[in-house]
C-alpha positions in Angstrom: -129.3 193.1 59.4 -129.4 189.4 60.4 -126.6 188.4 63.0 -124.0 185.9 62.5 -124.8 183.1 65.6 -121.9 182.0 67.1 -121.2 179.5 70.1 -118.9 180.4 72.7 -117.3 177.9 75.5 -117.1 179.5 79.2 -113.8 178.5 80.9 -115.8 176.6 83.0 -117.5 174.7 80.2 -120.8 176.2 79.6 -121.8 176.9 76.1 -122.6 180.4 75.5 -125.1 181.3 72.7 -124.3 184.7 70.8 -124.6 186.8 67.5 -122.9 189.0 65.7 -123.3 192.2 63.8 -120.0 193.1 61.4 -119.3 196.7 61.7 -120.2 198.5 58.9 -117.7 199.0 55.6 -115.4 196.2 57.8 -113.4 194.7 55.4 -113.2 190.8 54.6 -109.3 190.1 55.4 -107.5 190.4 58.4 -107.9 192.1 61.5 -108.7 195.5 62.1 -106.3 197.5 64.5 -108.9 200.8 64.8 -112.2 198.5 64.7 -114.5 198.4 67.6 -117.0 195.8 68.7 -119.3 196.6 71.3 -120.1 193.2 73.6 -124.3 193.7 74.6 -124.9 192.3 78.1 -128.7 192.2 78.9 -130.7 192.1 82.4 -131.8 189.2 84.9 -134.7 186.7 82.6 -133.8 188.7 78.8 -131.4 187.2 76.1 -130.3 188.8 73.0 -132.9 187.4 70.2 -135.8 189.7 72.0 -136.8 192.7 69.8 -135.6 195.2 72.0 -132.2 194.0 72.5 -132.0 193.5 68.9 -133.1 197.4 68.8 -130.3 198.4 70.8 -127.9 196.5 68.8 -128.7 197.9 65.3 -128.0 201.4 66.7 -124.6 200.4 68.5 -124.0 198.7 65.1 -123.8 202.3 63.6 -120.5 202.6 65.4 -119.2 199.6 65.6 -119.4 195.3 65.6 -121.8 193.9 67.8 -121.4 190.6 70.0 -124.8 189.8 71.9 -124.7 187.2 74.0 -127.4 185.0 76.3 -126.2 184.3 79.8 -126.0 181.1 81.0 -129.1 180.3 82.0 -131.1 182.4 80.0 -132.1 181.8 76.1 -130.3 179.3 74.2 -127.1 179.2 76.3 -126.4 176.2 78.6 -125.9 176.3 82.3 -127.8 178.0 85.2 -127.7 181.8 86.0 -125.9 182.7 89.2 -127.4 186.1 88.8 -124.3 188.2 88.1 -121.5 185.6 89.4 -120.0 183.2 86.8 -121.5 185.1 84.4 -118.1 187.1 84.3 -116.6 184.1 82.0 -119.5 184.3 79.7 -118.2 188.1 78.8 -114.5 186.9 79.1 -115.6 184.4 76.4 -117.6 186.7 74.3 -114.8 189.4 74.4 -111.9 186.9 73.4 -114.3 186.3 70.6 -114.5 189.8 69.6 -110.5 189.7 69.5 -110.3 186.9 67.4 -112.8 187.9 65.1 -109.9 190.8 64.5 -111.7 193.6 66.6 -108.8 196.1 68.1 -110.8 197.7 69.9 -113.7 196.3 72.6 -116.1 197.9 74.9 -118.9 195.8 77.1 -122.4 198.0 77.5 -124.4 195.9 80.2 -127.7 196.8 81.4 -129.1 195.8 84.9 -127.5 192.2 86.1 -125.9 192.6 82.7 -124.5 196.3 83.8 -123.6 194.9 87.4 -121.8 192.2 85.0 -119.9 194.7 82.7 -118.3 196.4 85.9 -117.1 193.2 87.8 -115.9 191.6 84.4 -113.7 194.7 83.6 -112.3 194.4 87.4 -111.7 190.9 87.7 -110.5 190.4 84.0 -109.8 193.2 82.1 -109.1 193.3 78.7 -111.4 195.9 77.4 -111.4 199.5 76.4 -114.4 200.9 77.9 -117.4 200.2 80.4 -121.0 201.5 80.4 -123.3 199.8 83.5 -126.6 200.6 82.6 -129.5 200.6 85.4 -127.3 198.3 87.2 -127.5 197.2 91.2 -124.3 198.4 92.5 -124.9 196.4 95.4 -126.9 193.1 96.2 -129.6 191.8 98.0 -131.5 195.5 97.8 -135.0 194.9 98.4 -136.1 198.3 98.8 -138.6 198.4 95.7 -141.5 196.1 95.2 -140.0 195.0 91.5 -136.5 193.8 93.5 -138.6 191.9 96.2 -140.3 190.1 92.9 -137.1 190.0 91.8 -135.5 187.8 94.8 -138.4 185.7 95.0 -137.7 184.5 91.7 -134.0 184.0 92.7 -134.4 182.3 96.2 -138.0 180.5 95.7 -138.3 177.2 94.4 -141.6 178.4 93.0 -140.1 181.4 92.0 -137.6 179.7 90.1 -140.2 177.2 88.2 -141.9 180.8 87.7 -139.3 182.0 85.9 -138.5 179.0 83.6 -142.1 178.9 82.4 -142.8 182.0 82.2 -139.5 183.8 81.1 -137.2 180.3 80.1 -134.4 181.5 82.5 -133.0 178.2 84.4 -131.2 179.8 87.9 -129.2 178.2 90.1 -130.8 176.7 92.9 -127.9 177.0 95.5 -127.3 180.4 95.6 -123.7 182.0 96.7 -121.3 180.3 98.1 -119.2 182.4 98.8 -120.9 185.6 98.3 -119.0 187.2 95.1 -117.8 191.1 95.7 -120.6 193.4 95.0 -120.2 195.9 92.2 -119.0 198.9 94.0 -116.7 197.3 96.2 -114.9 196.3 92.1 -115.5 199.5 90.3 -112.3 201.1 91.5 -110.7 198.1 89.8 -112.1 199.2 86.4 -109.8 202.2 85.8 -107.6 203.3 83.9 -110.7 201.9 81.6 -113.4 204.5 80.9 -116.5 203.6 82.8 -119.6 205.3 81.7 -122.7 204.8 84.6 -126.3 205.2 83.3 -129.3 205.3 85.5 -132.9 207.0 85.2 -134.3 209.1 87.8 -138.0 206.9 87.1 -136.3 203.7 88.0 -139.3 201.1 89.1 -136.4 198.5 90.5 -133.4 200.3 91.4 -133.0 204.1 93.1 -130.7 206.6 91.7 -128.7 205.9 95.0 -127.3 202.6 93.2 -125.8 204.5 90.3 -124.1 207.4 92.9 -122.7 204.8 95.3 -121.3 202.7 91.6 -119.6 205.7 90.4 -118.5 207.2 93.7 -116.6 203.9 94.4 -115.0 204.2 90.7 -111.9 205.9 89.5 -111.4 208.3 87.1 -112.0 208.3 83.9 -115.6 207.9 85.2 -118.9 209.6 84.2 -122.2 209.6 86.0 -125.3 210.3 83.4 -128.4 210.4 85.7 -131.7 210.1 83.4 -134.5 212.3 83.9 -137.8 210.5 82.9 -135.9 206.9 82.2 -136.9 203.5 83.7 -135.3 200.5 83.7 -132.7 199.1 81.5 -133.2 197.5 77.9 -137.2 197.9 77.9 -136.7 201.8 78.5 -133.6 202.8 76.8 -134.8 204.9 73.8 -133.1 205.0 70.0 -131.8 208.6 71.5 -130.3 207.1 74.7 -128.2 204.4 73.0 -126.9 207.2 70.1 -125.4 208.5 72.8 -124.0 205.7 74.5 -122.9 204.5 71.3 -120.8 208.4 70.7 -119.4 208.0 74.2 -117.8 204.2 73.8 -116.5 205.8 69.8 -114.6 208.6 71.9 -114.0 206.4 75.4 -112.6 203.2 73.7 -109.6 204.5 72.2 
């Protein structure tokens, strides 16, 4: 199914590049009180035309619309990453979207940055009806794993950063934090009385199970913890199986 591209504006300006997958049998006219679209936040250097984000929105489409956006920074949005900052208005703009387009119903799946995302969004915003923060950091500047010590050397190098627009086309911010925005956990209690669903694989290359337990210990209920056995990282590991049952929590969750 080919996704409607849409163009978003941040509230600070930056155009946001998305698509967007009708849920299926949605009618034509008006909006839909019981409909749900489910707004697909991907991790540091992806955006949402790559195949396997694409993947993982035709099987959340089975439940609901789909709104896949590119970060700023990353793909064909405008704007720099600030590598889970500002990005919290790109989903505010993607989810007011999701309203307009007559959706009654919105949940934000996020994996990685994009999971990190999802939780301080819900905190600092609100306006959805349920989380899931998939292999996401609850915490930052971990450098514990090899992968996150590439990771912040694409961040805070300048040759990191040329490294990553050539290779990966993902423009960062060269400044860095100023201030330093709250970390995930110190925001997830902020999330309830939303559902927040908290994903994480046991095989993690970049992130230890420990993120995920300190995410959802700082949360309130109604909160679920799904650790992983065998899964790795975020959007490149997720499997069709995984997201089916991502997909049946948000239908249950977002209600």
């Amino acid at each position: 199914m080919t996704a409607q591209q849409l163009t978003l504006l941040a509230d600070d300006g930056v155009r946001i590049d998305a698509g967007h997958l009708s849920a299926p049998h949605r009618g034509a006219d008006g909006p839909d009180p019981d409909g749900l679209c489910v707004v697909l936040l991907h991790g540091f250097t992806c955006h949402w035309r790559q195949p396997m984000l694409r993947r993982i929105a035709a099987v959340l489409n089975r439940t609901g619309g789909v709104l896949s956006l590119d970060f700023r920074g990353h793909g064909r949005s405008g704007g720099r990453s600030t590598v889970g900052d500002r990005e919290v208005l790109d989903v505010d703009a993607a989810v007011a979207r999701a309203r307009e387009l007559g959706y009654g119903r919105v949940a934000v799946v996020g994996f990685s940055m994009g999971g990190a995302v999802a939780v301080r969004h819900a905190a600092l915003h609100g306006g959805v009806d349920a989380v899931v923060s998939v292999s996401a950091p609850a915490r930052w500047y971990y450098r514990g794993t090899a992968m996150m010590r590439r990771v912040h050397w694409a961040i805070e190098r300048p040759s990191g950063r040329l490294a990553a627009r050539v290779a990966r086309g993902t423009r960062i911010a060269a400044k860095g934090w100023n201030p330093v925005p709250a970390a995930p956990h110190e925001l997830a209690g902020g999330v309830a009385p939303v559902p927040l669903l908290v994903v994480h694989g046991d095989a993690d290359p970049f992130l230890p199970v420990e993120h995920a337990e300190q995410l959802y210990g700082a949360a309130r209920e109604p909160r679920e913890l799904w650790i992983e056995p065998g899964f790795g990282h975020a959007e490149a590991a997720a499997t069709p199986v995984l997201i089916t049952r991502i997909a049946d929590w948000i239908a249950s969750g977002a209600s």
